[in-house]
C-alpha positions as CSV (number, residue, x, y, z in Angstrom):
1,X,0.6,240.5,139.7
2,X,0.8,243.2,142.0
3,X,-1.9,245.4,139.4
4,X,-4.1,242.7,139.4
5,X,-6.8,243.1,142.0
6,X,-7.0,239.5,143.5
7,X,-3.6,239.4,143.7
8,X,-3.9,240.1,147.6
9,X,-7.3,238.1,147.9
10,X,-6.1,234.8,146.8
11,X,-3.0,235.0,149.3
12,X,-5.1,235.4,151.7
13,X,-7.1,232.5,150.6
14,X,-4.6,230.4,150.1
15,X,-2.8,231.6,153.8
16,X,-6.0,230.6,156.0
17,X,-6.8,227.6,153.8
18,X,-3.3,226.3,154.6
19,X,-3.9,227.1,158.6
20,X,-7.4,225.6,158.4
21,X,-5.8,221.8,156.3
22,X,-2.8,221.8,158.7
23,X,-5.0,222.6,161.8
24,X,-7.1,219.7,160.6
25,X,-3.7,217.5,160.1
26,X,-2.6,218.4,163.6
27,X,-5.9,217.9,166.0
28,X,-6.8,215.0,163.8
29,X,-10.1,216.6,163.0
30,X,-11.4,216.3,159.3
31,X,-12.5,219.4,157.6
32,X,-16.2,220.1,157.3
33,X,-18.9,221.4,155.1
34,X,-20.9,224.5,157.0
35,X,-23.9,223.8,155.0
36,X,-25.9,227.0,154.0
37,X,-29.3,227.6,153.1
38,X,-28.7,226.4,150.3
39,X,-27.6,222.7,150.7
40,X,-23.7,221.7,150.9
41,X,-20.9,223.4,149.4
42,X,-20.5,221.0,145.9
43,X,-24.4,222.8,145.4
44,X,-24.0,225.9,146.6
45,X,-21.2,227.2,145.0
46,X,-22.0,226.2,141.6
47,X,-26.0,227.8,142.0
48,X,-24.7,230.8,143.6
49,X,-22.1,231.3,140.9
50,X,-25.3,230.8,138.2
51,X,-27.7,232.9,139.7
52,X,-25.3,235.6,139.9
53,X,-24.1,235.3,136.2
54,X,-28.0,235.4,135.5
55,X,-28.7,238.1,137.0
56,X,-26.2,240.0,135.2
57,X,-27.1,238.9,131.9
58,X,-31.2,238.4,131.4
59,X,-32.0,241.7,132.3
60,X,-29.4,243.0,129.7
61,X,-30.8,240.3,127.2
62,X,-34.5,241.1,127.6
63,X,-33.5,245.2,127.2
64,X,-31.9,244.1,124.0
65,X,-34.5,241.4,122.6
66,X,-37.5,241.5,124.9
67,X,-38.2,238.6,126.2
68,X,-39.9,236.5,122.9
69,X,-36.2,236.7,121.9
70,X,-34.7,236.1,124.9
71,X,-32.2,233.5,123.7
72,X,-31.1,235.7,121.0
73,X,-30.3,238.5,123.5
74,X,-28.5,236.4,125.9
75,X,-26.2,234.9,123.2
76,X,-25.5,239.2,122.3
77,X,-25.5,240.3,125.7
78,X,-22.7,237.5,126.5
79,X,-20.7,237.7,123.0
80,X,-20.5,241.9,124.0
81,X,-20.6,242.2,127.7
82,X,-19.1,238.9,129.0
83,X,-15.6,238.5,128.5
84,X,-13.2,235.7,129.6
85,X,-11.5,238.5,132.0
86,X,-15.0,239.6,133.7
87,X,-15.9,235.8,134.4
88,X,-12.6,235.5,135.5
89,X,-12.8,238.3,137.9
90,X,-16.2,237.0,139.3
91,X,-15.2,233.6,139.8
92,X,-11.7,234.5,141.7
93,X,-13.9,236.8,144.0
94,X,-16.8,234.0,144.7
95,X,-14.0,231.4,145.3
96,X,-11.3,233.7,147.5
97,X,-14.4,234.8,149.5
98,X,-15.6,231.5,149.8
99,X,-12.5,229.5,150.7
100,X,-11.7,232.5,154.1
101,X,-15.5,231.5,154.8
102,X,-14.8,227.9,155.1
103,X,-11.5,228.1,156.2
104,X,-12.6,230.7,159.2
105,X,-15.8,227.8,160.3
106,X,-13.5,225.5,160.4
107,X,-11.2,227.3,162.4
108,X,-13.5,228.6,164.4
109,X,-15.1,224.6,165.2
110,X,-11.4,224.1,166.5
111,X,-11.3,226.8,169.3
112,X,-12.4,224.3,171.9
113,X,-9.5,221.7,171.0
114,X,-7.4,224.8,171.0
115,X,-7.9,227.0,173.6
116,X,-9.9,223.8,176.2
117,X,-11.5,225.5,179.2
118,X,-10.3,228.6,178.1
119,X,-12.7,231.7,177.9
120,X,-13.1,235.3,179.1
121,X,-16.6,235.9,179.2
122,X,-16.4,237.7,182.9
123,X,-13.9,240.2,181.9
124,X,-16.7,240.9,178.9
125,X,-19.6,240.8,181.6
126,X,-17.4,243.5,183.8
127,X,-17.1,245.5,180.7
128,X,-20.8,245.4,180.0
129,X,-22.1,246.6,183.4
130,X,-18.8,249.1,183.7
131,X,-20.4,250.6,180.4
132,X,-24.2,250.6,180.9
133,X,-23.4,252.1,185.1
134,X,-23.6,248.9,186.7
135,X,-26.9,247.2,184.6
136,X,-27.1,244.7,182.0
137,X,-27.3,246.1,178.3
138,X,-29.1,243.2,177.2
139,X,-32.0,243.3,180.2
140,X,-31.7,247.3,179.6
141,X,-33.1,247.0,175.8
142,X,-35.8,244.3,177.3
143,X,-37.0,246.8,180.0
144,X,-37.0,249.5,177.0
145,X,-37.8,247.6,173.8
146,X,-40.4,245.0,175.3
147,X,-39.8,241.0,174.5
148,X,-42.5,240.4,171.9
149,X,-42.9,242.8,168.6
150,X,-39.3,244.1,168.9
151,X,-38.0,240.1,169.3
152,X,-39.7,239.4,166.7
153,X,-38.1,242.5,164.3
154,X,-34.9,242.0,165.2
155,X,-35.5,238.3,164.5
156,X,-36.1,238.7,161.4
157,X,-33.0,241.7,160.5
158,X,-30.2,238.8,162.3
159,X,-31.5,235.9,160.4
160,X,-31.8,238.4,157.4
161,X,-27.7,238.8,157.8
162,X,-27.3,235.3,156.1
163,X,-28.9,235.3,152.2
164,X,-27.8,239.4,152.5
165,X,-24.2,239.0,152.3
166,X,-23.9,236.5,149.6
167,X,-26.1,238.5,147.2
168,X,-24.7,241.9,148.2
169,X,-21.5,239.9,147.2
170,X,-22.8,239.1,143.9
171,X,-24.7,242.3,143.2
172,X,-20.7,243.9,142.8
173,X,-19.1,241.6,141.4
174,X,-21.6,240.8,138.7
175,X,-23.2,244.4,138.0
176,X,-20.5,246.9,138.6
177,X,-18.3,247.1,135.5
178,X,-15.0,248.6,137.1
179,X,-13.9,245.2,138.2
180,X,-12.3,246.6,141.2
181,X,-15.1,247.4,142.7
182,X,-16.0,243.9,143.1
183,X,-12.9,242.8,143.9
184,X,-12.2,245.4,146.6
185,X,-15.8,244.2,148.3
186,X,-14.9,240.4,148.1
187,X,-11.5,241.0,149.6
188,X,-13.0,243.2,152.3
189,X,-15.2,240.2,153.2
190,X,-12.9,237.3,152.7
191,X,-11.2,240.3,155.8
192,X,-13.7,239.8,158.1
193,X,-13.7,236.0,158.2
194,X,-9.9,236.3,158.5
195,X,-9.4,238.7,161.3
196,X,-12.5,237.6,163.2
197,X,-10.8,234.2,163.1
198,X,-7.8,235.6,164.8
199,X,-10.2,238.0,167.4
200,X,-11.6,234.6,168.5
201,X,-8.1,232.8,169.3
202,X,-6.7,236.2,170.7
203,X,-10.5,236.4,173.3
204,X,-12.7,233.1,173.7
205,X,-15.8,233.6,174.5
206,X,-19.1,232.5,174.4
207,X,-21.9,235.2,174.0
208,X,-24.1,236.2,177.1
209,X,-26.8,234.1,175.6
210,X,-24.4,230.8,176.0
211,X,-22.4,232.3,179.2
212,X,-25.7,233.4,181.2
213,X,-28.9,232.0,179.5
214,X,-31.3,232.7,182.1
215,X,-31.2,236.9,180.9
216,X,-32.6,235.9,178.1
217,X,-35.8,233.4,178.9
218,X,-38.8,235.7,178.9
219,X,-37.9,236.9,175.0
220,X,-40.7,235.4,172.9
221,X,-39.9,232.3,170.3
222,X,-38.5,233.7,167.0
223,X,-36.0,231.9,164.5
224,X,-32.9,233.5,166.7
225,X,-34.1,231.2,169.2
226,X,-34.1,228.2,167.2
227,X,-30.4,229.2,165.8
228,X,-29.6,229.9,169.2
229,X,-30.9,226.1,170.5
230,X,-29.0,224.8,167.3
231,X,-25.7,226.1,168.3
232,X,-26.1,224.9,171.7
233,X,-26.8,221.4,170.6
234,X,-23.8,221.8,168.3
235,X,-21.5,222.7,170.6
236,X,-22.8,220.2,173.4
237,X,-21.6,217.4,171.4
238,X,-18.6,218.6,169.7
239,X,-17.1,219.2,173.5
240,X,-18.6,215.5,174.3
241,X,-15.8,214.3,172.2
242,X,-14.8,216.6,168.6
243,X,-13.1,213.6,167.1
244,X,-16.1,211.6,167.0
245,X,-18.9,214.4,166.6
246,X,-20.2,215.0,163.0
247,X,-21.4,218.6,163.6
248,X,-19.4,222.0,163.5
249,X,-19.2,224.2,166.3
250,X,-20.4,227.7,165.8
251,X,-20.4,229.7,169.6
252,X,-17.6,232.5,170.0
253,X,-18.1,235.7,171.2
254,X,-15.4,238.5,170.4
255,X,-15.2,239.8,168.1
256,X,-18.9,240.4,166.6
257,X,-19.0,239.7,162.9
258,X,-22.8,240.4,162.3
259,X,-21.2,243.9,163.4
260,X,-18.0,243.4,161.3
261,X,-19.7,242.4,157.9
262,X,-22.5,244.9,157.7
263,X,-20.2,247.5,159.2
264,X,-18.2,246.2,155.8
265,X,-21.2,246.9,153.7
266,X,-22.7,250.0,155.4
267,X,-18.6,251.8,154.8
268,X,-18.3,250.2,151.5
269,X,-21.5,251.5,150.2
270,X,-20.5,254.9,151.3
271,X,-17.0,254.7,150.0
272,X,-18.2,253.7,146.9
273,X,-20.9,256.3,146.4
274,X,-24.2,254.0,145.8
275,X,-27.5,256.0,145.6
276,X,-28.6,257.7,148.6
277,X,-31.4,255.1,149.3
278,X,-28.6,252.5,149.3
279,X,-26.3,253.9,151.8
280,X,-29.1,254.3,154.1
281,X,-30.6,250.8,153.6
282,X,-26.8,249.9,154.5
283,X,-26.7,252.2,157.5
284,X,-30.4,250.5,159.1
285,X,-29.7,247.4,158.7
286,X,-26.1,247.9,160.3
287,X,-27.9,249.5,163.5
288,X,-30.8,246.5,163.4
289,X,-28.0,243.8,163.5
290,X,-26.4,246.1,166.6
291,X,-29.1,245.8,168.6
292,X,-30.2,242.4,167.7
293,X,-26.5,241.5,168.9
294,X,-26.9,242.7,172.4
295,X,-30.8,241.8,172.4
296,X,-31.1,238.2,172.4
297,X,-27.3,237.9,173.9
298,X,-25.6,237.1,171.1
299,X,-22.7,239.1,171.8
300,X,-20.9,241.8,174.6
301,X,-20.3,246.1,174.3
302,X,-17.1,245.3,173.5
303,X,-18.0,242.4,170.7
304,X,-19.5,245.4,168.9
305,X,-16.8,247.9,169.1
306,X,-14.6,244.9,168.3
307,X,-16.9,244.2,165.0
308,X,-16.5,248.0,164.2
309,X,-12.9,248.0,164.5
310,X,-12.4,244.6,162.2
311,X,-15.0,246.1,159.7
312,X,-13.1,249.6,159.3
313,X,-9.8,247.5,159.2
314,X,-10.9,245.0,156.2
315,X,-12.7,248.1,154.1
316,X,-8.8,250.0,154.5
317,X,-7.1,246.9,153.6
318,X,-8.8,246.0,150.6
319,X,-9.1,249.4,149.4
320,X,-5.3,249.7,149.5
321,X,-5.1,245.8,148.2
322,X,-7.1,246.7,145.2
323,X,-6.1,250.3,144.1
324,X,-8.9,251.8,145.6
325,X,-7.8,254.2,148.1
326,X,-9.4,257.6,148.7
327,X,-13.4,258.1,147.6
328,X,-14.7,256.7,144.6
329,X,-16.9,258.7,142.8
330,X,-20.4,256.2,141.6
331,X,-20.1,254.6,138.2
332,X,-22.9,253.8,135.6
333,X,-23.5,250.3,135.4
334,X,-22.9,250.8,131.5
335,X,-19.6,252.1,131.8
336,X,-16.9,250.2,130.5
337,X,-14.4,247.8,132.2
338,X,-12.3,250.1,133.1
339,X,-11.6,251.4,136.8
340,X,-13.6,254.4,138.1
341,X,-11.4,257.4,138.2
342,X,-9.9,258.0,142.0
343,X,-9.8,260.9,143.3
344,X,-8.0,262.1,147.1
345,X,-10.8,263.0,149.4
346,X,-8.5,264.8,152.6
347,X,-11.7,263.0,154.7
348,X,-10.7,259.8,153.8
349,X,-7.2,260.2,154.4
350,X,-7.4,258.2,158.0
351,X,-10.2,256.1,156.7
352,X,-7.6,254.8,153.6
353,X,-3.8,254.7,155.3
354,X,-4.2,251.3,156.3
């Protein structure tokens, strides 16, 4: 067990789904659905789990049929590329990944019940001003940045965060042919929702946008706003009374895991060697969702270095998880099924030990 890659994944799983049933047990709360954009989870799961398989196998079956055969080249491209093992693999990694993702809203919707009354937010505000000499980062970037064109960007690069992952998820586990790749990248995310789950027992806190909203009221409308108004509402009437509410709450603060996850994908893409214009896609985005976290007060300074830290942590761990420490070099996506060759890279030997 210990050779196969998921081995460490699914006890994960399996770990924080048992915390999130018996927290549910104990507080007397029922487990919910976080609905995505894609409708609840019994719809979801199942479409996300076809379009990834279809992506991995109509392109392959229109390069070996065109597409006035397509039929004919799916039924080849399945019987010679898709075996029981590679499904296998993909659906471990969309259902480990899923299951910390549930598990870590749910857990997440019971921090009030938890920890009632309980949050830090002025330690983070002291930290914020100690940091930028006394100002506010957030009204900092507004002075610098403006509040109309640059809301609007960084708008659209945080909302961007939510289809991204998911189909960066799928782009490994379905295209890459060394299996581990895509295992290492779903257990690096299943990570983050794990450790930020523990950051947000370990610190409660609400954001600067939730803790002092009046910073943030001369940024134009954009769809953070919305999101932003959502949550509020949300979390209004789960502390009216969580037992009878019907929505899930989904306001903490530390640490950041807009930082965490595309940190994840940004170190991942590098330790993994994906073309150049990859990694730096990776890297852009990663320092767009940065500043969109301090920008429209969705988190503290120290919510981002908190993000980096949990990100660097779940890349280490599920390199070592998945016998993938040290630098990978980049594989053709027509190589076979088995693992990349892994060689030491002294650089990486900090980056790896954990």
């Amino acid at each position: 067990m210990r050779r196969w890659p998921y081995t460490f994944a699914v006890a994960v799983a399996l770990a924080i789904t048992a915390t999130a049933v018996a927290s549910s047990v104990y507080l007397g709360l029922p487990l919910k659905d976080p609905e995505g954009f894609l409708g609840p989870a019994y719809v979801r799961l199942p479409l996300l789990a076809l379009m990834f398989f279809a992506a991995g196998i109509i392109p392959s079956a229109i390069k070996r049929a065109g597409i006035r055969k397509l039929p004919q080249g799916i039924a080849v491209a399945v019987r010679e590329e898709w075996s029981l093992k590679r499904v296998g693999y993909i659906a471990t990694g969309l259902i480990t990944f899923y299951a910390c993702y549930v598990s870590y809203r749910n857990l997440k919707s019971y921090l009030p019940v938890y920890r009632d009354g309980v949050l830090e937010d002025n330690l983070l505000v002291e930290f914020d001003h100690w940091m930028m000499f006394g100002s506010n980062p957030a009204l900092v970037m507004h002075e610098l940045m403006g509040t109309d064109v640059t809301a609007q960007i960084l708008s659209f690069a945080y909302i961007a965060y939510l289809p991204l992952i998911p189909v960066t998820l799928g782009a490994f586990l379905v295209l890459s042919r060394d299996l581990s790749i895509g295992a290492w990248y779903s257990t690096a995310l299943g990570l983050n929702w794990v450790l930020g789950t523990i950051s947000y027992y370990i610190l409660p806190t609400v954001g600067p946008a939730f803790w002092q909203p009046q910073l943030f009221t001369d940024l134009s409308t954009t769809n953070v706003t919305a999101l932003q108004q959502s949550l509020f509402r949300a979390r209004v009437d789960v502390l009216a009374d969580p037992w009878v509410s019907e929505r899930i709450h989904g306001v903490a603060g530390f640490a950041s895991l807009h930082t965490s996850v595309t940190f994840t994908a940004a170190l991942f893409v590098g330790r993994t060697g994906q073309r150049l214009v990859v990694r730096i896609a990776a890297w852009v985005f990663f320092l767009l969702t940065i500043l969109a976290t301090v920008y429209f007060g969705w988190h503290y300074i120290a919510d981002v270095i908190g993000g980096i830290v949990i990100g660097w942590m779940a890349v280490s761990i599920g390199a070592w998880a998945t016998g993938n420490r040290g630098r990978r070099r980049r594989r053709n996506l027509k190589d076979d099924d088995q693992p990349a060759t892994v060689t030491a890279d002294p650089s990486d030997a900090g980056a790896s030990s954990a």
